[in-house]
N, C-alpha and C positions, 0 to 999 in steps of 0.2 A: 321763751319759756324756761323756767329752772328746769336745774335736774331732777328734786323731788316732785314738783309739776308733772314730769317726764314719767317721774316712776308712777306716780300714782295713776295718769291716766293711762299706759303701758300694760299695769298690773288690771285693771277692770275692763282694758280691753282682752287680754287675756284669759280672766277669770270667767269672761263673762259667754264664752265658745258653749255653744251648743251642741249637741249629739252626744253627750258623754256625764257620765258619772263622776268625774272629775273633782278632788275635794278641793275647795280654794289655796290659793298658791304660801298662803300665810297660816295654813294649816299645822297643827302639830307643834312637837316642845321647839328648840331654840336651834335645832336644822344645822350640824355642823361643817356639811357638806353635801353631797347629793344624796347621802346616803343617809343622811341624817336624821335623829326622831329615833323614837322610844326602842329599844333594842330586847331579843328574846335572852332569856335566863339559859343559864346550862341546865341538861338535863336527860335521861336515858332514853334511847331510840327504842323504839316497837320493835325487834327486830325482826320475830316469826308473826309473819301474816296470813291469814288463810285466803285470801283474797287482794287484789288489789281496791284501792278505794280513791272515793273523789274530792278533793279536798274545795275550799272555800272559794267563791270568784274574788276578784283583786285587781287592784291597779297597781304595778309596779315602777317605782320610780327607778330612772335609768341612774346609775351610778356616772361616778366620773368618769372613767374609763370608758362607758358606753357609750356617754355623753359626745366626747370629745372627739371619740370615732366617728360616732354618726354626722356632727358636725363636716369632718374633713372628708366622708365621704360622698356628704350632699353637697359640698361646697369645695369641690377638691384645685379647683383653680387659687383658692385662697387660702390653702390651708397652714403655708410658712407665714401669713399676715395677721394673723392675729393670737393670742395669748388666752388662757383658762385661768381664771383666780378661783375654780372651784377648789374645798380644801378638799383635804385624803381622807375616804370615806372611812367612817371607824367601822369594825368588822363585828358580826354577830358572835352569838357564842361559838358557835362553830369555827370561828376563822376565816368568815366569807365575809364580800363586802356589797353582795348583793341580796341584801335580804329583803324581803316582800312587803314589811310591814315598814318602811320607811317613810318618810315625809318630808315636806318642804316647812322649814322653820324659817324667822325672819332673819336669819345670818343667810341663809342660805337662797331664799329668793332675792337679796343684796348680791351675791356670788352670779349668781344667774343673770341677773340685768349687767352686770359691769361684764360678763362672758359674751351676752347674745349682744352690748353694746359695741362690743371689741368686733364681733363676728361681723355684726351689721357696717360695720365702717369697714370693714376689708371688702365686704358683698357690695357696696353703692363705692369703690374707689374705681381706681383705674380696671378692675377686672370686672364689672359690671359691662361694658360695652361687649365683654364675651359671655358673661352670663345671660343678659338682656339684652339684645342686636336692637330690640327695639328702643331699648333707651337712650340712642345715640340720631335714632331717626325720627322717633316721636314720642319722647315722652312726656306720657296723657295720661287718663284715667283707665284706657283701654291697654297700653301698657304698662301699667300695673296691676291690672286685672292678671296678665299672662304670668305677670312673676306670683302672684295669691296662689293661683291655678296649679300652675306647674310646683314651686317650691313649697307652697304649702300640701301637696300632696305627699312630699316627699319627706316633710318633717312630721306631718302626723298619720303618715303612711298608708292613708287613707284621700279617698276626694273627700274635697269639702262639703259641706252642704250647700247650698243656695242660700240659705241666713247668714252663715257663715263669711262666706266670700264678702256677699253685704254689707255685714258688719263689715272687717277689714279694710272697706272702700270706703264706706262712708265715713271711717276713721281717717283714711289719705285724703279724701275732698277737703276734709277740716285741714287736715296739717298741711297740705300743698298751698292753700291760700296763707298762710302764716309763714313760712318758708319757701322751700323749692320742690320740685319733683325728687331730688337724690334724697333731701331732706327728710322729706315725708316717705319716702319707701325705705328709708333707713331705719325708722322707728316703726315703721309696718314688717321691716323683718323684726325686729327686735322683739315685737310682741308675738309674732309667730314661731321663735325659737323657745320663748317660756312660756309659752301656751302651756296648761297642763295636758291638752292634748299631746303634745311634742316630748315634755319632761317624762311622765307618765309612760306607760303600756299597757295598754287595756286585754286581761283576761277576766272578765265578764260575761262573755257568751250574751246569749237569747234562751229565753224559757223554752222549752220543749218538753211537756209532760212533765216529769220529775228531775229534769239536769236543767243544767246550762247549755246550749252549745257553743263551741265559741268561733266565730263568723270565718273565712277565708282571712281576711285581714287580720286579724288575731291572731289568725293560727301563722299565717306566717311573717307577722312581728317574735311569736314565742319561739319560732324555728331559728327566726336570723338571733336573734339576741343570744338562747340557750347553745347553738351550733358555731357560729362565727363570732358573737360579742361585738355586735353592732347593728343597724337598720337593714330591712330588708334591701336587698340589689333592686335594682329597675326590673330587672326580668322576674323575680320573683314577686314582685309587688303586682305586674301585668297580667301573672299569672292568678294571684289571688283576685282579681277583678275581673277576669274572664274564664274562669272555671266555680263550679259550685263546689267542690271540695277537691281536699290538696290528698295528695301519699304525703302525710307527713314522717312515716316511716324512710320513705324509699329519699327524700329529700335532707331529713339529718343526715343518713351516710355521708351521701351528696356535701353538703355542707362544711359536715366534719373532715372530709378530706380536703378541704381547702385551706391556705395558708392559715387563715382566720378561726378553721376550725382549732389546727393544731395549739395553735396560740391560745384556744380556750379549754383546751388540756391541758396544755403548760400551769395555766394560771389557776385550774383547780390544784394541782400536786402542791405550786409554790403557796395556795392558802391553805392548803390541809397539811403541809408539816411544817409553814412557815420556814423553810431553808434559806431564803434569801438574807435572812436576816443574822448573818454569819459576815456580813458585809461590813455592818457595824460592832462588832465585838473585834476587842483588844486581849491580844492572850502575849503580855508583855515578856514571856520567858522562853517565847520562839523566836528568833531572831529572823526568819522567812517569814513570817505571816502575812505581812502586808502586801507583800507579793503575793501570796497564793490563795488566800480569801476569795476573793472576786473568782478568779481560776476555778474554786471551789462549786460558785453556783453554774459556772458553763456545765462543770461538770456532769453537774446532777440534771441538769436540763437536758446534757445530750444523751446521759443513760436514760432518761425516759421516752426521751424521741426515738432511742435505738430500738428499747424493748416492747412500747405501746404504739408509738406510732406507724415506726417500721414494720417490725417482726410483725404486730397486731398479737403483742402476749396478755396475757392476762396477768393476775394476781400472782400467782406460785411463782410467773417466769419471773418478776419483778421483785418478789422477796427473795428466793433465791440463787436468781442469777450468778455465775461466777465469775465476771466483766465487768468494769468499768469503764469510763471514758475520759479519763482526767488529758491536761494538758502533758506537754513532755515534760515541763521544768514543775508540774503536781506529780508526776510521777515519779520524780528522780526525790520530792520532798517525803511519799508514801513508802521510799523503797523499791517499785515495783518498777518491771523491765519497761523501757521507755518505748511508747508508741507510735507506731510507722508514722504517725502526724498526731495535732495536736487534737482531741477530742476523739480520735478514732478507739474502736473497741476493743480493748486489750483485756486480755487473763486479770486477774488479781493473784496475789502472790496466794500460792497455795497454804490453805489455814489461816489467814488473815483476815478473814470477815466475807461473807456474801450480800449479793442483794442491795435495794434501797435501805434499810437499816446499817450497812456498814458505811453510808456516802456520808465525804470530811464531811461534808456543809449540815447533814444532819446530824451528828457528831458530835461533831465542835460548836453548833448553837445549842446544846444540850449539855454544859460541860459548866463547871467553875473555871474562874479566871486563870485558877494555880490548879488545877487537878477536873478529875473527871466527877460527875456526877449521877451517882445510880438512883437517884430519886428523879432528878430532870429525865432522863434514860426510860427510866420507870414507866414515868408516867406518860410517855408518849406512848407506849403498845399501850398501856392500860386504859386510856382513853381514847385515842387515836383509832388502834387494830381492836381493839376487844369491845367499846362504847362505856367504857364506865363513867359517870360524871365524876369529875374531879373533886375530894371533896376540898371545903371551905378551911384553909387552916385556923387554928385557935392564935388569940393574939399572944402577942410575946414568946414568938419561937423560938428558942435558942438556937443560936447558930452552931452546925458541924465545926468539932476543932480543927485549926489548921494542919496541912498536911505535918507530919513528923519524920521525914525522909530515914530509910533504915530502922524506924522503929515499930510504925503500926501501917499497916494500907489502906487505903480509902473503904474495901470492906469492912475492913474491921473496927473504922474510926465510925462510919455508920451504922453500923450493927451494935456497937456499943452508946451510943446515942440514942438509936430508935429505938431498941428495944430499953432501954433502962429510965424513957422519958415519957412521963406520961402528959399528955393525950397522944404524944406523938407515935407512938409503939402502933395503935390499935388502926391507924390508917396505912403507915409505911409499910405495914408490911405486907398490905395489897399492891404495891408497885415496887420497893426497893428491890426485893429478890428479882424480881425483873430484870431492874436494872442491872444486877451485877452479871448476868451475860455478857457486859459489853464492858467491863472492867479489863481488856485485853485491848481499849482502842486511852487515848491519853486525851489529854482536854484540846488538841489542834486537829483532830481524828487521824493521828495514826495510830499505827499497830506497836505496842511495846510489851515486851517479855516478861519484865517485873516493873512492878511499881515502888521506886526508890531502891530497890534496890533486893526488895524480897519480891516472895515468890505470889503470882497473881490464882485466886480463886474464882472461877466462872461458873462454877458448879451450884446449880439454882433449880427455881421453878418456876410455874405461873401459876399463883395463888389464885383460890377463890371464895367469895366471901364467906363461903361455908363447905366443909366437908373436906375433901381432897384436891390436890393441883389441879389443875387443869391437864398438864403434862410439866416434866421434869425435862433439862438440857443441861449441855455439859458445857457450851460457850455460845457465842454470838452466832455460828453457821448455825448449830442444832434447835438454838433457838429460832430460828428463823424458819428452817424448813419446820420442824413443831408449829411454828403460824400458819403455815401455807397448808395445814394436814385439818385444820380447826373450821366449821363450817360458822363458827361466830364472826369469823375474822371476815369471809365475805359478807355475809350480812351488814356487817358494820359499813364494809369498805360500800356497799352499794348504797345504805342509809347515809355516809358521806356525799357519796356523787350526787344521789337524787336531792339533797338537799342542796348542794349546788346550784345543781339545774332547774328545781323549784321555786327556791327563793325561801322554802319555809320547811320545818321539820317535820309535819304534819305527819301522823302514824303511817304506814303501808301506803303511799302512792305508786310507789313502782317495787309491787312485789313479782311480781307473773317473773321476771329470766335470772333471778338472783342465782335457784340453783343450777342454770348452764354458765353462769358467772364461775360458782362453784368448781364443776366439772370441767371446765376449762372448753366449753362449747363455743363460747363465747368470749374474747377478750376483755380489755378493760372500754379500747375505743369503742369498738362495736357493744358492748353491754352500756353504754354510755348513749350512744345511737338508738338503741333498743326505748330510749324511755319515751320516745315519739309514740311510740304502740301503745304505750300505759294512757287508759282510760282516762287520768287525771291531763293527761297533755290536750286533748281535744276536748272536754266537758267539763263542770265544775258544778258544786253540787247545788241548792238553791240558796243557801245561804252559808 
């Protein structure tokens, strides 16, 4: 049989899974990854809700990352034997790469048969005799049945039905007489990995009066994905099949303190400020950078492990913490007294910046190549901390003049640009004054006293679109604490997580703990844990 033979009967045994809402595997625009398919617009958060509320039922398609977890953890005897050609999911407007509304385009059910082909050849190799004992002693129709049974429970996190199972067999009766038993149960995994049952995640629920609810199985596919960023465990799947309802509450904590959890804390911070990406930026006029780049993102990674995950701080502790956690040879490049080891929690040089807003890596991806930049700067609190949509630039921007060392400084090379160019005046000056709070850090994020050689301006505000500031600061610390004082700034931050953990931006889904968020009642992990309790996590509305 060919391989498009292969695909095509593959894909309609696939498609063709019963028990599920499931839209076909060829669904949607051109799928550029798992993530792929029609993406949300930018746009401003509800932030004050008087209630919480329940948003739309959905299938969520697993991203790569999910993907490729769940794989290695249903299959963990084979997980250095076989390769992903899924591509890198493109990210919402938010900066997530898990968003709700995604699909399987035909690139991308290609990506999936050459992944679940790769998988399936490692699963029927030499490690099937330990996957499947019986396929070394009898393999038949009745040990194949045990691999449907068992492995298909675990990739559609669910038992099968009885049509189900059926199907699948009477698909290996057929291909075992054409080939072999490895044969045929190689392409019977293969269909069972791009199942859309498998690809998918069903939050759907069952009608109940006026909601959804959504079943034990459900709820704890939403727990492992949203808590750990991968398939439920055995014991939690056991559990959802032998209990009528979960603590989904008491089981995110659970969760989130697991390696797995942390790890899907990590990877909300690294989409919501994008820091990583300091890795690929060239700042050709430091002669260390290449060295300390990289250094850069441990960095910021272990201040947040130190202050969220350890400590369990919230918001305030984390903008204005006076600690960092750079390596000893980031330290000796920032200035600052060298650290008992590398990553451990050290002061910052006093006056030199506070909090995640002074970290290199967010810094220094927020900079020009030759000089710093108060509009990149800008517009991170002004979208990021505060929810403004960013607006659309007009075409034909003119570029900032290059720097003029000793004669103008990058405030006043912008101030005389923005303000004297029109359309450009009438948006900048919602973010630039922002930005020049942090006209005291350089384009590689250190700390320098003048720029070229005059004297540095940090004396600002935070504009708003009408009336008076928000509040006024005198540099990068003041502005920082001034964030931590502002009850918009959590709202936002919590409209960032729950969209995370949602998958969609939908108005008020998790309003009920914002202001213990606030108050500092609550951390960021445990306010993060908290959105198990929100209404929209267990029910969905009817349409």
């Amino acid at each position: 049989m060919t391989r498009y033979a292969w695909l095509s009967t593959v894909f309609l045994l696939a498609a063709c899974d019963s028990g599920t809402e499931a839209p076909s595997l060829s669904a949607g625009g051109s799928g550029g990854s798992v993530g792929g398919g029609a993406r949300s617009t930018p746009g401003s958060f509800q932030l004050s809700c008087a209630a919480p509320e329940l948003g739309s039922p959905v299938l969520r398609l697993l991203n790569r990352s999910e993907f490729t977890r769940t794989i290695q953890d249903i299959f963990p005897e084979v997980s250095h034997q076989w390769s992903s050609t899924l591509p890198t999911d493109p990210l919402s407007a938010y900066g997530f790469d898990n968003d709700s509304g995604n699909v399987v385009g035909p690139q991308l059910a290609q990506a999936l048969l050459d992944t679940a082909s790769a998988v399936a050849a490692a699963v029927t190799g030499p490690a099937l005799a330990t996957l499947l004992p019986c396929s070394e002693s009898s393999p038949d129709r009745a040990c194949a049945e045990q691999f449907v049974t068992r492995y298909g429970r675990r990739l559609f996190r669910r038992a099968l039905t009885q049509a189900e199972r059926d199907r699948y067999l009477t698909y290996f009766d057929g291909a075992v007489k054409k080939a072999d038993f490895k044969t045929a149960l190689k392409w019977l995994t293969v269909g069972l990995i791009q199942s859309p049952n498998a690809v998918y995640r069903s939050e759907l629920g069952t009608i109940k009066g006026q909601v959804r609810q959504l079943g034990t199985h459900e709820l704890a596919t939403e727990l492992a994905y949203t808590y750990t960023g991968t398939t439920p465990s055995e014991a939690l799947l056991a559990q959802a099949e032998q209990e009528t309802a979960l603590d989904a509450a008491t089981l995110a904590k659970m969760l989130l303190a697991s390696e797995g959890g942390k790890s899907t804390l990590q990877h909300f911070f690294a989409s919501y400020l994008n820091y990583p990406r300091v890795a690929s930026i060239e700042r050709a006029g430091i002669a260390q950078w290449g060295a300390v780049r990289g250094p850069m993102i441990e960095e910021t990674r272990h201040f947040i492990d130190q202050i969220v995950i350890q400590n369990g701080g919230g918001l305030k502790e984390l903008l204005t913490s006076p600690s960092s956690n750079p390596s000893r040879e980031l330290a000796a490049y920032y200035g600052f007294a060298a650290p008992p080891t590398d990553n451990a929690s050290t002061p910052r040089s006093s006056g030199q910046g506070i909090g995640l807003l002074a970290q290199g890596s967010v810094l220094a991806s927020r900079a020009q190549p030759n000089g710093s930049s108060p509009t990149q700067r800008g517009l991170l609190v002004f979208s990021r901390f505060l929810c403004n949509p960013k607006p659309t630039p007009p075409a034909n921007v003119p570029g900032i003049p290059n720097p003029m060392l000793g004669r103008t400084t990058t405030r006043q090379r912008y101030e005389a640009q923005h303000a004297t160019v029109e359309p450009c005046g009438s948006c900048h000056r919602l973010f630039d004054p922002i930005g020049f709070g942090f006209e005291q850090f350089d384009e590689g994020g250190r700390y320098r006293k003048s720029d070229g050689g005059l004297a540095i301006n940090t004396v600002s505000n935070v504009p708003t679109s009408a009336g008076p500031p928000l509040f006024e600061f005198q540099d990068q610390e003041s502005l920082a604490r001034g964030l931590a004082e502002q009850p918009v700034v959590y709202q936002c931050f919590a409209a960032y997580l729950s969209t995370y953990a949602f998958g969609t931006d939908g108005s008020c889904l998790a309003a009920s703990r914002v202001a213990d968020l606030q108050s500092g009642k609550l951390g960021i992990a445990d306010y993060y844990a908290s959105l198990a309790a929100e209404p929209h996590f267990t029910r969905r509305s009817l349409r």
